[in-house]
C-alpha positions in Angstrom: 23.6 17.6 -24.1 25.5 18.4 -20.6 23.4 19.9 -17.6 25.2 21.4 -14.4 23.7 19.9 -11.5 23.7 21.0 -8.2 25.5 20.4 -5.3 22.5 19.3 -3.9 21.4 17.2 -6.5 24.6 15.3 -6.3 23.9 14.2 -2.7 20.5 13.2 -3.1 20.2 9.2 -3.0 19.2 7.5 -6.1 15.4 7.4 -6.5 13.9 3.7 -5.8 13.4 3.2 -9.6 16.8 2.5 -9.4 17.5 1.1 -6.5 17.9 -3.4 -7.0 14.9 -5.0 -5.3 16.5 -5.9 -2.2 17.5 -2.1 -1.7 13.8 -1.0 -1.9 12.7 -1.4 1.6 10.1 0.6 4.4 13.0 2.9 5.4 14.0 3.6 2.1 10.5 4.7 0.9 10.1 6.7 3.9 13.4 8.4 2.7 12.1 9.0 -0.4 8.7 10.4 0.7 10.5 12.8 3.1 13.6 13.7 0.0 10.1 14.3 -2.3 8.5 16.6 0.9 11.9 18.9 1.1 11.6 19.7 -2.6 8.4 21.1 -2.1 6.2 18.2 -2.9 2.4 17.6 -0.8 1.1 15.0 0.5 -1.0 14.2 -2.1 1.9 14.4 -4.6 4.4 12.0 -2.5 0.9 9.9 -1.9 0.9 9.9 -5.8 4.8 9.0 -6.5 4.6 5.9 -3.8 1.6 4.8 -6.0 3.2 5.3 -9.4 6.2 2.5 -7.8 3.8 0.1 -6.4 1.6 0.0 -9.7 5.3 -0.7 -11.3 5.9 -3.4 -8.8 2.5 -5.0 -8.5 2.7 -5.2 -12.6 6.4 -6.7 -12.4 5.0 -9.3 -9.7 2.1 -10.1 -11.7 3.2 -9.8 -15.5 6.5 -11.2 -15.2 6.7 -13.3 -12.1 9.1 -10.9 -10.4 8.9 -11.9 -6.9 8.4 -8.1 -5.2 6.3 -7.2 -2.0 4.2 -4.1 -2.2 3.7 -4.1 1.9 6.9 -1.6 2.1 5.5 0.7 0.1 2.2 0.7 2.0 4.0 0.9 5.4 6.5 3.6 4.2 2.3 5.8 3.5 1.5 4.8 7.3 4.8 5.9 8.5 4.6 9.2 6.7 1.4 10.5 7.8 0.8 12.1 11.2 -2.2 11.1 13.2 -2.5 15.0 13.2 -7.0 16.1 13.5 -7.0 19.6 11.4 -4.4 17.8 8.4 -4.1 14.4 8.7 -2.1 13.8 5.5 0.5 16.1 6.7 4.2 15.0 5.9 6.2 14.3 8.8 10.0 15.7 7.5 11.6 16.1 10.6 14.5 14.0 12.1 
């Protein structure tokens, strides 16, 4: 089966599932995080997706001796929240 995609979808950077190890850094989760916010998704829901790849990565580490850090994924979070009193999981997608 053949789907029509987008423009859009065609410009998009691949997601870090398929990125190689060495591609998946802070800046690129931070990418992703702000990609996930433009299509519409909260806080809670990128906070969710970042958690889904370290549980992936944590397991690859400790299952099959893959030799991954988790502290990108955890500083990409930091990065993305803004230090903000009346929402402080807000999504910072600006430049």
């Amino acid at each position: 089966m053949v789907t029509a995609k987008s423009p859009h979808s065609l410009q998009k950077s691949r997601p870090p599932e398929q990125l190689h190890l060495p591609e998946r850094d802070r800046e690129r989760f931070i990418k992703f995080g702000k990609e996930r916010a433009l299509e519409g998704a909260g806080p809670v829901t990128v906070g969710i997706d970042l958690g889904h790849i370290k549980t992936i990565l944590s397991h690859a580490a400790a299952v099959h001796g893959v030799v991954v850090s988790t502290e990108p994924i955890d500083l990409a979070r930091s990065a993305l929240a803004i230090s903000n009193p009346e929402s402080p999981q807000q999504l910072s997608v600006g430049p």
